[in-house]
C-alpha positions in Angstrom: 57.1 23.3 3.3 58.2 24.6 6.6 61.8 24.9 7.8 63.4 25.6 10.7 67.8 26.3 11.1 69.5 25.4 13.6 73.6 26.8 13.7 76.1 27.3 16.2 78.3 29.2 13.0 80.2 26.2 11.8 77.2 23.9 11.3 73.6 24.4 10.5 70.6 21.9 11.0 67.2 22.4 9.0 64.4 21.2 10.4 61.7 20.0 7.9 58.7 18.8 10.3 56.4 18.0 7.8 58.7 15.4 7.0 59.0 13.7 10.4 58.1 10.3 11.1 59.2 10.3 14.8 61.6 7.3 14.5 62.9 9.2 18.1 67.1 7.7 16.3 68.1 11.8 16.7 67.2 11.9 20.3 67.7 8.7 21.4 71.5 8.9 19.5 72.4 12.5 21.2 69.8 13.3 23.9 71.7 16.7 24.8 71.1 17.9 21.5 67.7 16.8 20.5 65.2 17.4 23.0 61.6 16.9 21.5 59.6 18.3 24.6 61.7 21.4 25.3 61.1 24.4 22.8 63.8 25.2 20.9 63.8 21.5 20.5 67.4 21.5 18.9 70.1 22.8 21.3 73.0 22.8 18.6 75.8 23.9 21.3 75.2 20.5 23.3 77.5 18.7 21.1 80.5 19.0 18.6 79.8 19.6 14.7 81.2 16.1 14.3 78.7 14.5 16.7 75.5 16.6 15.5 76.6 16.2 11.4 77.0 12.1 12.1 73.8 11.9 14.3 71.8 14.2 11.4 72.6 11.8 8.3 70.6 9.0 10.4 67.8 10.4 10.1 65.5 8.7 8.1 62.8 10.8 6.8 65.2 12.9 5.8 63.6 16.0 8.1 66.8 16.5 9.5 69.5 17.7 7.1 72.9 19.5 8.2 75.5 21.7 6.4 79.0 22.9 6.7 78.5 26.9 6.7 82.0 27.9 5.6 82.3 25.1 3.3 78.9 25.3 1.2 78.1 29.1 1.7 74.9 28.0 3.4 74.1 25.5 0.4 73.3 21.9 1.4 76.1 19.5 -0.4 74.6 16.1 -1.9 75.9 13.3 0.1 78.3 11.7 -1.4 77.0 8.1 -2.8 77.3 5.3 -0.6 78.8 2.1 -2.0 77.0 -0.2 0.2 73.7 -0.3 0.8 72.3 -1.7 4.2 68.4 -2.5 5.2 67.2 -2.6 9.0 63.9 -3.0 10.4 63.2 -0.7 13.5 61.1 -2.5 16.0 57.1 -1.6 15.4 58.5 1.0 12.9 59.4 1.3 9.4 62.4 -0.6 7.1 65.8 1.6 7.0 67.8 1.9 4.1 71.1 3.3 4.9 72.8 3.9 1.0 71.8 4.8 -2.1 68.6 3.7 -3.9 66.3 3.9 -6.6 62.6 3.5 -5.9 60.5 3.0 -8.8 56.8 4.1 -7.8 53.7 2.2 -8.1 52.7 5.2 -10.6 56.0 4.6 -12.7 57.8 7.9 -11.1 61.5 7.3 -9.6 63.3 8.9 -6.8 67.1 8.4 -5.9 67.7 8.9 -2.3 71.0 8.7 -0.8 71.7 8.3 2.7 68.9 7.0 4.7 65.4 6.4 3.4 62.5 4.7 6.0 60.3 2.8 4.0 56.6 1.7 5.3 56.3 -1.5 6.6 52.9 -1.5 8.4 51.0 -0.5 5.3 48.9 2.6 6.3 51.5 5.1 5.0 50.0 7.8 2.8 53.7 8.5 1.7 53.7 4.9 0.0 56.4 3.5 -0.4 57.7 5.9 2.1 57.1 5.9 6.0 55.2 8.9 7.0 54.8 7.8 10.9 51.5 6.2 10.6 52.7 2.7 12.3 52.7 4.6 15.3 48.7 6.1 14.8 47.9 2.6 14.0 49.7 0.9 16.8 51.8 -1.6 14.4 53.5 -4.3 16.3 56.1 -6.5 14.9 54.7 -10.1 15.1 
């Protein structure tokens, strides 16, 4: 799978595009740091640590992913567990679980995800049950 890093020394964002649905919540929540048509897309000294780390752990596909260099050596930490678990449907676009889940597959195989997970709600996803971007090929609209 390809990655891309992004650091500015105290914090370092990987970039997994293969993973990307295109929700557009990292640029649309810090537009100075994100900038999809500009090449490096990710301008990390646009914003604070803080502000990039918070706006990261939206992401729901999980193609975003940040880290603490001095803290973790370079190591992404697991995200510590959330104790609530919150669901919101993004207009034409995919179901968002912010928290911890377990997903039990249609093939029997679980996953655990923490954080944020976008689940398929238009049904064309070949990531079932996970959003792969798809409701935006198929043009789904909320009815």
């Amino acid at each position: 799978m390809t990655q891309k890093e992004y650091t500015n020394g105290e914090i370092t964002v990987v970039w997994k595009p293969d993973l990307c649905i295109h929700s557009t919540i990292c640029w649309n929540g810090l537009g100075d740091v994100f900038k999809p048509k500009e090449r490096p897309w990710i301008k990390i000294e646009a914003a604070s640590s803080d502000q990039i780390e918070a706006q990261v752990a939206q992401c729901p596909s999980g193609a975003l992913s940040s880290y603490r260099n001095a803290v973790t050596q370079g190591v992404p930490a697991e995200p510590a567990p959330s104790l609530e678990t919150r669901i919101e449907a993004r207009p034409n676009g995919p179901l968002i679980v912010y928290g911890t889940v377990r997903i039990k597959r249609a093939d029997g195989q679980e996953d655990v995800r923490s954080q944020t997970t976008a689940l398929c709600r238009c049904g064309s996803s070949g990531n079932k049950p996970y959003c792969d971007g798809s409701h935006i090929t198929v043009e789904f609209r909320d009815q």
